[in-house]
C-alpha positions as CSV (number, residue, x, y, z in Angstrom):
1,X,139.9,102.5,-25.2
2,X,141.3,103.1,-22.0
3,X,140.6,100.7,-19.3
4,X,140.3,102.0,-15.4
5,X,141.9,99.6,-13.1
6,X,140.9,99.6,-9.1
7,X,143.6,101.4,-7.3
8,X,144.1,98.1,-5.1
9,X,144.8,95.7,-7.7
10,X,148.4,97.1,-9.3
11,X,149.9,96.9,-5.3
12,X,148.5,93.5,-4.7
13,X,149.7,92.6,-7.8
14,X,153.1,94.2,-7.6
15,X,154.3,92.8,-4.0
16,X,153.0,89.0,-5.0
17,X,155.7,89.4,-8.5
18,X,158.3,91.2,-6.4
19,X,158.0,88.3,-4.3
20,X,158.3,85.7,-7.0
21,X,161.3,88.0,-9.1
22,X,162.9,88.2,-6.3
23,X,164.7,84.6,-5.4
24,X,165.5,85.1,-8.8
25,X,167.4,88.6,-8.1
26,X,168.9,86.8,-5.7
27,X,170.5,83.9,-6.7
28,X,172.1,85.9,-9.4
29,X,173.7,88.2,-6.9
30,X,175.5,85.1,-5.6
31,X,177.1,84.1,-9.1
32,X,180.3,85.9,-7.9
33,X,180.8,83.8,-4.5
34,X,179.2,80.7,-5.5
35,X,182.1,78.0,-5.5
36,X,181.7,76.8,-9.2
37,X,185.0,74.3,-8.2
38,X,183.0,71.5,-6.0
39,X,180.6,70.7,-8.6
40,X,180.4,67.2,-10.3
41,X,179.6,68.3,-13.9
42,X,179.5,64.2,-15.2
43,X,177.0,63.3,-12.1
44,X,175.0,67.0,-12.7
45,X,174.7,65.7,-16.6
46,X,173.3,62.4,-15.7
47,X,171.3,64.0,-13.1
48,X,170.2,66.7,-15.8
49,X,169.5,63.9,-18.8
50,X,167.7,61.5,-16.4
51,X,165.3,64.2,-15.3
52,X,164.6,65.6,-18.8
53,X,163.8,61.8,-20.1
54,X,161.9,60.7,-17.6
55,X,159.8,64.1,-17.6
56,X,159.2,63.3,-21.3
57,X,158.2,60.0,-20.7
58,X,155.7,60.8,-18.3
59,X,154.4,63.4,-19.6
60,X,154.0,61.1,-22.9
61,X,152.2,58.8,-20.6
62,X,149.8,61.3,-18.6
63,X,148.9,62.0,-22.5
64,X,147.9,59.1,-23.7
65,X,145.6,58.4,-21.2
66,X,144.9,61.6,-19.4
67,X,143.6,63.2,-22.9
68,X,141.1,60.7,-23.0
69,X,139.7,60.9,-18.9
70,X,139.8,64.5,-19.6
71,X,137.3,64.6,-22.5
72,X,135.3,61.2,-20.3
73,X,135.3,63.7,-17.7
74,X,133.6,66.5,-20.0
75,X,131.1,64.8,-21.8
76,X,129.7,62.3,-19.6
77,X,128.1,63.1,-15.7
78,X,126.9,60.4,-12.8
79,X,127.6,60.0,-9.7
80,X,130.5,57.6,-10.1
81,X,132.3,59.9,-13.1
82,X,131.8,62.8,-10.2
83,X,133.5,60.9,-7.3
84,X,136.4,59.4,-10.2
85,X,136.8,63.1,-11.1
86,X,137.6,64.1,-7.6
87,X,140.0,61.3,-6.8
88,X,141.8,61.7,-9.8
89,X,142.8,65.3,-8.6
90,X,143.7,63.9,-5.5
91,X,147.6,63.9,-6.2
92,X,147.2,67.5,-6.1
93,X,146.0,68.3,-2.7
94,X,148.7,65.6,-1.1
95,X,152.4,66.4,0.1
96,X,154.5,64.8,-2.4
97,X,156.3,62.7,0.3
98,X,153.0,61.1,1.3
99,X,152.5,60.5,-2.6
100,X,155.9,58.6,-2.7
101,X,154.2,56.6,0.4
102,X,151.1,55.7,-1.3
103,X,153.2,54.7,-4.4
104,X,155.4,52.0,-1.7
105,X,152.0,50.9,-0.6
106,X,151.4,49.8,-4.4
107,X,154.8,48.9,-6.1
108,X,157.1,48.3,-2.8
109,X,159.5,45.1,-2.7
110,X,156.9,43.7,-0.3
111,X,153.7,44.5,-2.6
112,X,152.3,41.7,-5.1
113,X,152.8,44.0,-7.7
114,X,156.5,44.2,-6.3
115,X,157.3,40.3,-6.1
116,X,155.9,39.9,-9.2
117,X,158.5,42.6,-11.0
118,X,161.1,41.5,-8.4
119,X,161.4,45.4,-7.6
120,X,162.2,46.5,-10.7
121,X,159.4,49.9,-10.7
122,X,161.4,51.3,-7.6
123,X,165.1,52.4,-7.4
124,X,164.9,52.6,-11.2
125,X,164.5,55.1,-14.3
126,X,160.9,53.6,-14.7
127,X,160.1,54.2,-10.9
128,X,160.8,57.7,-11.5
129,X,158.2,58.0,-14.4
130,X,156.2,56.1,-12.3
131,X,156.6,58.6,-9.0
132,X,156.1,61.5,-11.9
133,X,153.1,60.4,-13.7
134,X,151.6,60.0,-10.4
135,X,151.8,63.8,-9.1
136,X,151.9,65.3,-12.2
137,X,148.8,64.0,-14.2
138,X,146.0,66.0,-12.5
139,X,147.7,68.9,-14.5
140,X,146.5,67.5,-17.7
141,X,143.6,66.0,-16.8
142,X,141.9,69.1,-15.4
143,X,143.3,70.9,-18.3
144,X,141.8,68.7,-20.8
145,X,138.4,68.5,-18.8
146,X,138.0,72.7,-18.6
147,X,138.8,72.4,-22.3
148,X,136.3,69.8,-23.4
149,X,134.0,71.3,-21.8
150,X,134.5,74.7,-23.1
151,X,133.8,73.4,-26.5
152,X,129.5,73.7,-27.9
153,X,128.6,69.9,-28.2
154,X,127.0,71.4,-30.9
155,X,129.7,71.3,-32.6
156,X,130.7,67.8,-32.4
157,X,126.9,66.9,-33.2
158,X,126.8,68.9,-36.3
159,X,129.8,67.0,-37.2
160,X,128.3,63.6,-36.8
161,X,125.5,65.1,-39.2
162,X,128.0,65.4,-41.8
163,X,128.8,61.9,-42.2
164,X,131.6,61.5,-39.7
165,X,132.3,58.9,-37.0
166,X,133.0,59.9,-33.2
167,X,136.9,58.9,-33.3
168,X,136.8,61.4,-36.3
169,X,134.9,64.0,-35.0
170,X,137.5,63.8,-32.0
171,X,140.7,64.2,-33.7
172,X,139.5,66.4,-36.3
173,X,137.4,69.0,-34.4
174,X,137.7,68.2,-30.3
175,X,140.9,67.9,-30.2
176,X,142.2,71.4,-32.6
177,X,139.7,72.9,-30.8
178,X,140.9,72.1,-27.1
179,X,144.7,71.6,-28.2
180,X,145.6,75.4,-26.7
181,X,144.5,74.5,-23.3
182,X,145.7,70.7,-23.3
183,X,149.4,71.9,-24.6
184,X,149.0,74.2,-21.6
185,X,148.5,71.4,-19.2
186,X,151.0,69.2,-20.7
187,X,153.4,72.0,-20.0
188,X,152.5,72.1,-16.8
189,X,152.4,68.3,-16.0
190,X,155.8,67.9,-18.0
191,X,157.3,70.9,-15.9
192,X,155.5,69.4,-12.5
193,X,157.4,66.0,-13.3
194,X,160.8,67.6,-13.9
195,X,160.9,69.5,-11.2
196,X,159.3,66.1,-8.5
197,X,161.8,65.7,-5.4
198,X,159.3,64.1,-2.7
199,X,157.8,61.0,-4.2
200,X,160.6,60.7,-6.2
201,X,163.0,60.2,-3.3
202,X,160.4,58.0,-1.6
203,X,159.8,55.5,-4.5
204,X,163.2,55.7,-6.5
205,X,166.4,57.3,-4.8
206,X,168.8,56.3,-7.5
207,X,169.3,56.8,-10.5
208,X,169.5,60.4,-8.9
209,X,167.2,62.8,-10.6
210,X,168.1,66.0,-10.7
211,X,166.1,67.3,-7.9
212,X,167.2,64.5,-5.9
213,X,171.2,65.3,-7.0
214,X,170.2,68.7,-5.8
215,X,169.5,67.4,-2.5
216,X,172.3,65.3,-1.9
217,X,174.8,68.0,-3.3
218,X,173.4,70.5,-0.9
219,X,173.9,67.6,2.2
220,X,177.1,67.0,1.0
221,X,178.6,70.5,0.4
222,X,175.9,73.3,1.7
223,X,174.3,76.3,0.7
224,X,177.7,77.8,-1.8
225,X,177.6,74.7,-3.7
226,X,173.8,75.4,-4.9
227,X,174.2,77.8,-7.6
228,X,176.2,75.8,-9.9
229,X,173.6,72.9,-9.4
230,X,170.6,75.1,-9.6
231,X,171.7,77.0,-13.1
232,X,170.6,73.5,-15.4
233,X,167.4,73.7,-13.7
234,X,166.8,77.4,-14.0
235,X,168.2,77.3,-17.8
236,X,165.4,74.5,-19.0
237,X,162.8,76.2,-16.9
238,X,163.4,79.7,-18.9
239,X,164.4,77.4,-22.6
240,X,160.6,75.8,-22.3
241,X,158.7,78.7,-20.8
242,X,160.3,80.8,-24.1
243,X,159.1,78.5,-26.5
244,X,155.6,77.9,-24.9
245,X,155.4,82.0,-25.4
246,X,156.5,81.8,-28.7
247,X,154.0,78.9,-29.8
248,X,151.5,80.7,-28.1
249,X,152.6,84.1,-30.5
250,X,152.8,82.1,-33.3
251,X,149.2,80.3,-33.0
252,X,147.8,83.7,-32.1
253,X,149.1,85.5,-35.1
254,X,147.5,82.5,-37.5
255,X,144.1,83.4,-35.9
256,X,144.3,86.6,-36.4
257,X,145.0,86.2,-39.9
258,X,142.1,88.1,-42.5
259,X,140.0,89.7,-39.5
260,X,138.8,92.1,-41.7
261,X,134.9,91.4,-43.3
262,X,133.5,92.2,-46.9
263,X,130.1,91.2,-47.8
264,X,130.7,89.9,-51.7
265,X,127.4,90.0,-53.8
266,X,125.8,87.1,-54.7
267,X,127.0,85.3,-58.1
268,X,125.1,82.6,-59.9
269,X,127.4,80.1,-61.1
270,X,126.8,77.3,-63.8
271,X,124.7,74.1,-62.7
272,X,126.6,72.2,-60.6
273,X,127.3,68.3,-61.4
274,X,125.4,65.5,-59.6
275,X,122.4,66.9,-58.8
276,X,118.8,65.3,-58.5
277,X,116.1,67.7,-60.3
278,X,114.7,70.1,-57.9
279,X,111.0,69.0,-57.2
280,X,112.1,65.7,-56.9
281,X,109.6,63.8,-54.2
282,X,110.8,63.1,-50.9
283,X,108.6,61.0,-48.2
284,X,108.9,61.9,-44.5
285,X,106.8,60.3,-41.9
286,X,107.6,61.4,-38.0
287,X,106.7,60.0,-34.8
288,X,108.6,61.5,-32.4
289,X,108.3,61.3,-28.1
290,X,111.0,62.7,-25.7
291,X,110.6,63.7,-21.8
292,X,112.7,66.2,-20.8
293,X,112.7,66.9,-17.2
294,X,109.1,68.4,-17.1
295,X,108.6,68.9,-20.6
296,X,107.1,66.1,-23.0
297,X,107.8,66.3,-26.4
298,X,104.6,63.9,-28.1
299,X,103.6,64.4,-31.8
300,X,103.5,62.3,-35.3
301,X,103.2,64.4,-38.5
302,X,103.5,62.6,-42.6
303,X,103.9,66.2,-44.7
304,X,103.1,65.9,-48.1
305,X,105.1,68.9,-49.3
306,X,109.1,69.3,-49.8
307,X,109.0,72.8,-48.8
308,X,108.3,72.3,-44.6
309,X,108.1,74.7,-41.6
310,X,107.6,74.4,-37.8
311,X,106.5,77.5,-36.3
312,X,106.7,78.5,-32.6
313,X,107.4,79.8,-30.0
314,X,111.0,79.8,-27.8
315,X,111.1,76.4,-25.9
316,X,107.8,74.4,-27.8
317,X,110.4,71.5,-28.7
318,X,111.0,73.0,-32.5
319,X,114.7,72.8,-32.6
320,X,115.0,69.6,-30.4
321,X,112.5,67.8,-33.2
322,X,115.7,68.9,-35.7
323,X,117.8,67.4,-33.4
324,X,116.2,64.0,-33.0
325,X,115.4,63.5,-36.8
326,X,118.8,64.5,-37.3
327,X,120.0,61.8,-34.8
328,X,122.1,64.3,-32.3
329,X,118.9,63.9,-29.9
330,X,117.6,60.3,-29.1
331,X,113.9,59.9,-29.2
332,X,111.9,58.0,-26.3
333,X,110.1,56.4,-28.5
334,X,109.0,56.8,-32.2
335,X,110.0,56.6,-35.7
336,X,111.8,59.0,-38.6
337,X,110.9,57.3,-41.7
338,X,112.6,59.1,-45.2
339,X,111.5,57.6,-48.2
340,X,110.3,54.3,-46.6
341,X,113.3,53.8,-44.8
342,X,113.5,54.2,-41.2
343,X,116.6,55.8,-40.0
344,X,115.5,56.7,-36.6
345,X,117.8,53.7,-35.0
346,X,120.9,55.1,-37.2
347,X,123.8,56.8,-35.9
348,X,123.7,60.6,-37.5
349,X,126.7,60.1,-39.6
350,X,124.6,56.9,-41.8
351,X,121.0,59.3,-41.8
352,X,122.1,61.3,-44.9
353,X,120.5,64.6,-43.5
354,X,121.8,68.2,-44.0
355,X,121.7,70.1,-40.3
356,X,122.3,73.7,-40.1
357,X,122.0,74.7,-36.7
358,X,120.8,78.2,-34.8
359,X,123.9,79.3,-34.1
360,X,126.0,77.6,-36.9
361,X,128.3,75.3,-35.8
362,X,131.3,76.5,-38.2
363,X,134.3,74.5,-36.8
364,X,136.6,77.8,-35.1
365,X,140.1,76.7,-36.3
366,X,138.6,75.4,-40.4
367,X,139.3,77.8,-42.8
368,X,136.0,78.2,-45.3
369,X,137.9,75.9,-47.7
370,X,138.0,73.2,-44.9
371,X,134.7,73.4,-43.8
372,X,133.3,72.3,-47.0
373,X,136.0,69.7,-47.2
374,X,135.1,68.2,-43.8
375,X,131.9,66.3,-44.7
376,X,132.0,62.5,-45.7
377,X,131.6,62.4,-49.5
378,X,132.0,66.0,-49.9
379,X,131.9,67.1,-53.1
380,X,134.4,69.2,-54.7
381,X,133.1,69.9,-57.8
382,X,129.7,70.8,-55.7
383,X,131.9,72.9,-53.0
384,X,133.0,75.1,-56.1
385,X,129.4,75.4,-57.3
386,X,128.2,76.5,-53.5
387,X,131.2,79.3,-52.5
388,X,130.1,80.5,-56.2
389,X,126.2,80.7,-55.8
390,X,126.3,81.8,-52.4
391,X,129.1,84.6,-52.9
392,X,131.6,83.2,-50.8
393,X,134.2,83.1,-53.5
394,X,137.2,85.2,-52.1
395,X,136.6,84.3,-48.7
396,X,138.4,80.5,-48.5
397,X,140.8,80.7,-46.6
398,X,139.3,82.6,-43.7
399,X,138.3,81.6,-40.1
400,X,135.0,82.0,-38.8
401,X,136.1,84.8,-36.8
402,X,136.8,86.7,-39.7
403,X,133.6,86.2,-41.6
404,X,130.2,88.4,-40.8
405,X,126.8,86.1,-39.6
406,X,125.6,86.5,-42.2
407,X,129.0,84.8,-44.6
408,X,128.7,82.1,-41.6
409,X,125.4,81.4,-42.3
410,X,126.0,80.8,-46.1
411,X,129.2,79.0,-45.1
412,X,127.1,76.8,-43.1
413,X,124.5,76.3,-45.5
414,X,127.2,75.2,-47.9
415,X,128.7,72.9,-45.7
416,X,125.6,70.9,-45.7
417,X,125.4,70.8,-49.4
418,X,128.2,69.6,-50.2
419,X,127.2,66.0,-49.6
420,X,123.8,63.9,-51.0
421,X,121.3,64.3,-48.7
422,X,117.4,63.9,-48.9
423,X,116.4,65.9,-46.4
424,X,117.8,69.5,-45.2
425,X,117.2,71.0,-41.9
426,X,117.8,74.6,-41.2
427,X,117.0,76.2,-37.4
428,X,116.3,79.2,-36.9
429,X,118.8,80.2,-40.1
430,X,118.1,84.2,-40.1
431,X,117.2,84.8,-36.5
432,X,121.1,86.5,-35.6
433,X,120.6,88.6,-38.8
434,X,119.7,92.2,-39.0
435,X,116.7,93.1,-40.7
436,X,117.9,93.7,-43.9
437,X,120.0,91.1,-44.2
438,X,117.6,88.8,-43.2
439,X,115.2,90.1,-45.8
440,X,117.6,89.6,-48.4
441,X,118.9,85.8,-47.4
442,X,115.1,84.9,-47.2
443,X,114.9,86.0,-51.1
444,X,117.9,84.1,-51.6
445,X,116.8,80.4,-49.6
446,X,113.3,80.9,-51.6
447,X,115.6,80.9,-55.3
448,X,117.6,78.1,-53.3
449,X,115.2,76.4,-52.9
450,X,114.0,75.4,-56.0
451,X,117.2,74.0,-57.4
452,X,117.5,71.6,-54.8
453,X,116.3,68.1,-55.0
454,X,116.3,67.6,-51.0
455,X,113.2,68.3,-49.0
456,X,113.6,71.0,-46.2
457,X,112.6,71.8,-42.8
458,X,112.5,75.0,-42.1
459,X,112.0,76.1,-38.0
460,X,111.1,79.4,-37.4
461,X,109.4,81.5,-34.9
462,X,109.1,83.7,-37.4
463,X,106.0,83.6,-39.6
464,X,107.1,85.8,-42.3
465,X,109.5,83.0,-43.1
466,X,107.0,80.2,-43.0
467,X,104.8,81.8,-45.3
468,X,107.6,82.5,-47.8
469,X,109.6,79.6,-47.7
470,X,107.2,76.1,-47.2
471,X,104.3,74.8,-49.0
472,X,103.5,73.0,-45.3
473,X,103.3,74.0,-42.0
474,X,103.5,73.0,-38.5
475,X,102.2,74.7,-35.2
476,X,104.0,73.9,-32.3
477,X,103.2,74.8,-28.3
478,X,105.1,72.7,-25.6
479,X,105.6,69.8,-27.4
480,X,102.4,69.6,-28.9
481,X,100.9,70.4,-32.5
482,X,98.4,72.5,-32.6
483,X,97.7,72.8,-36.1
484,X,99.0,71.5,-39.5
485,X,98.8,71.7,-43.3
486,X,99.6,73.6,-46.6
487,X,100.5,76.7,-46.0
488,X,98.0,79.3,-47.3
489,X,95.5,76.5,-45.5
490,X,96.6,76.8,-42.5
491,X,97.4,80.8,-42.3
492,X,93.7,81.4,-43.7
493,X,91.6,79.4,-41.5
494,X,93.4,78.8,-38.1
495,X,92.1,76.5,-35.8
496,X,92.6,78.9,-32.5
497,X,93.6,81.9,-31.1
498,X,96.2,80.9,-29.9
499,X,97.6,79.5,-33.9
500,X,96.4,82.3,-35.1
501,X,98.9,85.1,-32.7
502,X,101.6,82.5,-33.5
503,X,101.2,83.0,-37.1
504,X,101.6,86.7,-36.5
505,X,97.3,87.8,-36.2
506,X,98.3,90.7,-33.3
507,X,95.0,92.3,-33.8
508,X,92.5,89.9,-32.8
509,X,88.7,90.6,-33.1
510,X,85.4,88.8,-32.7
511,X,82.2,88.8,-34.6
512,X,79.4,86.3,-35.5
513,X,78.7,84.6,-38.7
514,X,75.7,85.7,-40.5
515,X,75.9,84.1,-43.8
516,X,78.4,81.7,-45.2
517,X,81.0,84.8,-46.3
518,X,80.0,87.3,-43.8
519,X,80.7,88.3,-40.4
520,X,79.1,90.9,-38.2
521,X,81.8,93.2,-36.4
522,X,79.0,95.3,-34.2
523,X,77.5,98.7,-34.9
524,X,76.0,97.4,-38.3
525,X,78.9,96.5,-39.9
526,X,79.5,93.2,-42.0
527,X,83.3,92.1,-43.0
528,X,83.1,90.0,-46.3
529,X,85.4,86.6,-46.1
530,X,86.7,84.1,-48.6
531,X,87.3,80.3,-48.3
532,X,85.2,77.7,-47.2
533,X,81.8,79.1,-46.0
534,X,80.9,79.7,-42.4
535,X,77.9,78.5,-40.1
536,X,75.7,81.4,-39.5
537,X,75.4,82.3,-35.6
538,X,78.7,80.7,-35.2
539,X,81.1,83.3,-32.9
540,X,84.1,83.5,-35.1
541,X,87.6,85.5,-34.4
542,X,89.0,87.3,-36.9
543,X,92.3,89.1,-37.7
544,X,93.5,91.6,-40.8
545,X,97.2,92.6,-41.5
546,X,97.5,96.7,-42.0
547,X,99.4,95.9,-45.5
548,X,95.8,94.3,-46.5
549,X,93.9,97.5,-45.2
550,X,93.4,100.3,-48.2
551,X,91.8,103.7,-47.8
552,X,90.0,104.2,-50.7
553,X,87.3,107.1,-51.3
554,X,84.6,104.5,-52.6
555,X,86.0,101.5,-50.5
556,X,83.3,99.4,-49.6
557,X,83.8,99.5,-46.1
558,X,83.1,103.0,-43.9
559,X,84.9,103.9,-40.6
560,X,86.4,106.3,-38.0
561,X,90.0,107.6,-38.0
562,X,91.3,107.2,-34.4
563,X,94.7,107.8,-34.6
564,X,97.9,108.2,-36.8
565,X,100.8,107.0,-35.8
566,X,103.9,108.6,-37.7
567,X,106.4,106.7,-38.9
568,X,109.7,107.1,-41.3
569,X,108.6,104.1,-43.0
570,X,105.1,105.7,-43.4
571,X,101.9,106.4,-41.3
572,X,99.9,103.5,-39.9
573,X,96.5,104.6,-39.2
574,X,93.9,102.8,-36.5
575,X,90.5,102.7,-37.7
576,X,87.2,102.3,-35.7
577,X,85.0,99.2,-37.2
578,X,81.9,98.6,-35.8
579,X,83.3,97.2,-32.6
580,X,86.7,96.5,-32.9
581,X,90.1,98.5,-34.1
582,X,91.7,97.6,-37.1
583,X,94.9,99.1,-38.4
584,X,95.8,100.3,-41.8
585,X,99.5,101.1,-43.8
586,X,98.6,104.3,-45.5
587,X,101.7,105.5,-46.8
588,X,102.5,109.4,-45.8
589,X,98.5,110.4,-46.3
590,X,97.6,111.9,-42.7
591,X,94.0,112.1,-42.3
592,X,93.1,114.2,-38.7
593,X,91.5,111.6,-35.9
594,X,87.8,111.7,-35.8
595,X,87.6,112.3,-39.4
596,X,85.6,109.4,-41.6
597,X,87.1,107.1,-44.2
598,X,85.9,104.3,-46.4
599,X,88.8,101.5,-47.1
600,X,88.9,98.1,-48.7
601,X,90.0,94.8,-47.1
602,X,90.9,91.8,-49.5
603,X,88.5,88.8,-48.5
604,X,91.0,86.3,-48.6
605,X,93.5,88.2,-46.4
606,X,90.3,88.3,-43.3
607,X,91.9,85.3,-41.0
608,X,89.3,83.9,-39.0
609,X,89.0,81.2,-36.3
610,X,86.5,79.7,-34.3
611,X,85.9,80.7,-30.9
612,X,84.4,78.4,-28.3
């Protein structure tokens, strides 16, 4: 694709790098009058090695501990980590001889810190690292900080899920994850310290570094003398720049390794070994309470079912409930009790839960291989089993970047089988999935479903998948329940309006009860209902999904054609019913509008509610 540039940019651009080429171009134009005779090569050598080893050793330094602010920095916030974060920087926005004067304030002959190492951190090799670490750590640090912070917590919470500790979860997925960006900085701070002349000379004239022996040479013998004395400096500059590039190729050719992305078809594979029956009982009793800024998150529910949804809408507090019974979210105040034990005060990595978040949390530099090696306890045997069942067998040693959602999905799914756990908790699992796919992984969790022993939450805006996949339900609205219990229950005979349009009733209508099973719709007309039996006079709302509406020439129930609304799929056709519009899926018959029609509606697909 081509890309149009602004005219402006390419001549900014170009003067700034002419500038910076050319003090390049032009110390090599003085290679042939340059008096190569007046140099010192022993003293340049020294220079050279004492620069190289002290850079090394600070930048060792500014590692160890500037790793660790970075990723303090990233994942904590309060006033006082805001003001450290600035002051840390500070080195950068100082001239370096004030630096070296700060330095004097703190290890100068004078200073207690002085007497008490009789001067021994200035005029010395450590005085150097010391001046080094000083203006060159604010390279890493802010380099580790972006880099931590560019990383989904997500991921590191998703990690704790699968039986890991925090020191764990650091080396094995912060750290890969940010080690581009923190090699950068490193670079930098290493290159920054190797090339430090002001604090340097302030807090450690000799041993002579080689910017310092720069300085005196060009004292001593001026401006031809340079050259010679400038060609170490310019050769290790160019020798690490090279092999940053190359590193950088290098770990940009393993990521792009197996981009391309084949959907295998789903195999079943032999049982798998240690596995609980499948309708095994597990007991979950909730009691969850979390403020949020201005949202309150308040609710208890004890499902009887192992097959559970939460249905919602976008920002009720569904996926944060996953969150706090999987331990990444702290509750307020409450309980999480599975199978009579309370795990609510445990860390995630002791709760024995299965977490499969929205977006999927697959660890970006794991191949699928690793993934399912990462969790505590992981299975092997099991991990076989999975890439087998859920057609991921081909596919192990690719990235996430390589896989389509819907191989991430399984991948992830996998991931948090691998391990026992008693309870399994899937957000939003097909909401990034086309429609067809999404139809097709539903089929598949239902079969999965009943082979595993673990009970499984399910949360969904989606009522489709509620109704398919869990025996129990659970209404949410801004942190609230509005309505719970089995399934069919609950999708029959909603409590309200509002449970009813979040269970997917679009077509609301009223009416009044005037027997136990019937309600009048206006004009005359009575709709027949099943399930328990109504109060006559009662005002009742009501709702019918087209799929449940059938023309039929001696249907019991007479109407008016309206409209047709064409479709590739089929015609859906909108009926007038006493005093309300239902809709009907009638395949590619195409009645004209006005016409009459009698149809049938099943009496135990009517939803109805009450109305106050």
């Amino acid at each position: 694709m081509t890309r149009r540039i602004p005219a402006a940019l390419p001549w900014l651009a170009g003067l700034l790098a002419i500038y910076l080429i050319a003090p390049l171009i032009a110390g090599v134009q003085q290679a042939g009058v340059a008096d190569w005779t007046t140099v010192d090569a022993a003293a340049l050598a020294r220079a050279c090695l004492v620069s190289i080893l002290s850079a090394t050793l600070a930048a060792f330094v500014i590692a160890l501990g500037g790793i660790p602010l970075g990723y303090l920095l990233a994942r904590t916030s309060g006033r006082a980590l805001g003001v450290l974060g600035f002051l840390v920087q500070l080195p950068l926005a100082l001239p370096p001889l004030a630096s070296g004067v700060l330095l004097l304030f703190l290890l100068g002959y004078t200073t207690p810190i002085g007497q008490l190492t009789a001067g021994a951190l200035t005029d010395s090799f450590i005085g150097i690292v010391l001046a080094q670490v000083f203006v060159a750590s604010p390279f890493l640090i802010i380099a580790a900080r972006s880099a931590f912070a560019a990383i989904d917590p997500g991921l590191e919470g998703v990690a704790a899920t699968l039986g890991r500790r925090p020191l764990f979860v650091f080396f094995r997925v912060s750290m890969p994850i940010a080690r581009p960006a923190i090699a950068s900085g490193l670079l930098l701070a290493w290159l920054r310290a190797f090339g430090e002349f002001g604090a340097t000379v302030m807090v450690a004239y000799h041993p002579y570094s080689l910017p310092v022996y720069t300085y005196v040479a060009f004292g001593a013998q001026g401006l031809p003398a340079m050259l010679p004395v400038l060609v170490p400096t310019l050769a290790l500059a160019v020798a690490i720049m090279v092999l940053s590039t190359l590193a950088d190729y290098r770990t940009g050719a393993r990521q792009g390794v197996g981009a391309s992305v084949v959907t295998p078809p789903v195999m079943i594979a032999e049982i798998p070994p240690r596995r609980e029956p499948p309708g095994s009982t597990v007991h979950l009793k909730l009691r969850l309470e979390k403020r949020l800024g201005g949202f309150h998150l308040d609710f208890a529910w004890s499902p009887q079912a192992r097959r559970l949804a939460i249905v919602g809408p976008s920002g009720s507090g569904k996926s944060l409930t996953l969150k706090m019974i999987a331990g990444i979210e702290r509750c307020d105040r409450g309980s999480i009790v599975l199978d009579g034990r309370e795990i609510g005060s445990l860390e995630p990595a002791a709760r024995s839960i299965g977490y499969v978040p929205q977006n999927y949390a697959l660890f970006p530099h794991l191949t699928v291989t690793e993934q399912l090696a990462f969790p505590a306890g992981a299975d092997a045997a099991l991990a076989k089993y999975w890439l087998d069942r859920l057609g991921l067998r081909g596919l192990e040693q690719r990235r996430p970047d390589a896989l389509s959602l819907g191989q991430q999905q399984r991948v992830a799914l996998a991931r948090a089988l691998v391990r026992p756990a008693r309870l399994l908790l899937l957000d939003e699992p097909f909401s990034a999935l086309d429609a067809p796919l999404r139809s097709r992984l539903r089929r598949e969790m239902l079969a999965l479903e009943n082979e595993l022993a673990a009970a499984i939450i399910i949360v969904t805006h989606d009522p489709t998948e509620a109704a398919m996949l869990a025996d129990e339900i659970l209404v949410f609205e801004n942190g609230r329940v509005l309505q719970s219990g089995q399934t069919d229950a609950v999708f029959r005979r909603p409590n309200s309006e509002t449970v009813a349009r979040l269970l997917g009733a679009d077509h609301a209508a009223e009416g009044t009860a005037i027997s136990p099973d019937g309600i009048a719709v206006g004009a005359g007309k009575v709709l027949n209902i099943a399930g328990p039996a109504l109060n006559p006079g009662a005002r009742i709302g009501w709702s019918v999904a087209p799929a449940c509406v059938r023309l039929n020439e001696s249907g019991r129930y007479d109407g008016t054609i309206e409209a047709v609304t064409h479709a590739a799929s089929g015609h859906q056709i909108a009926i007038r019913f006493g005093h309300t519009r239902i809709d009907a899926a009638a395949g590619y018959i195409d009645p004209p509008p006005g016409s009459p029609c009698r149809f049938d509606i099943d009496a135990d697909a009517v939803r109805i509610w009450p109305l106050g």
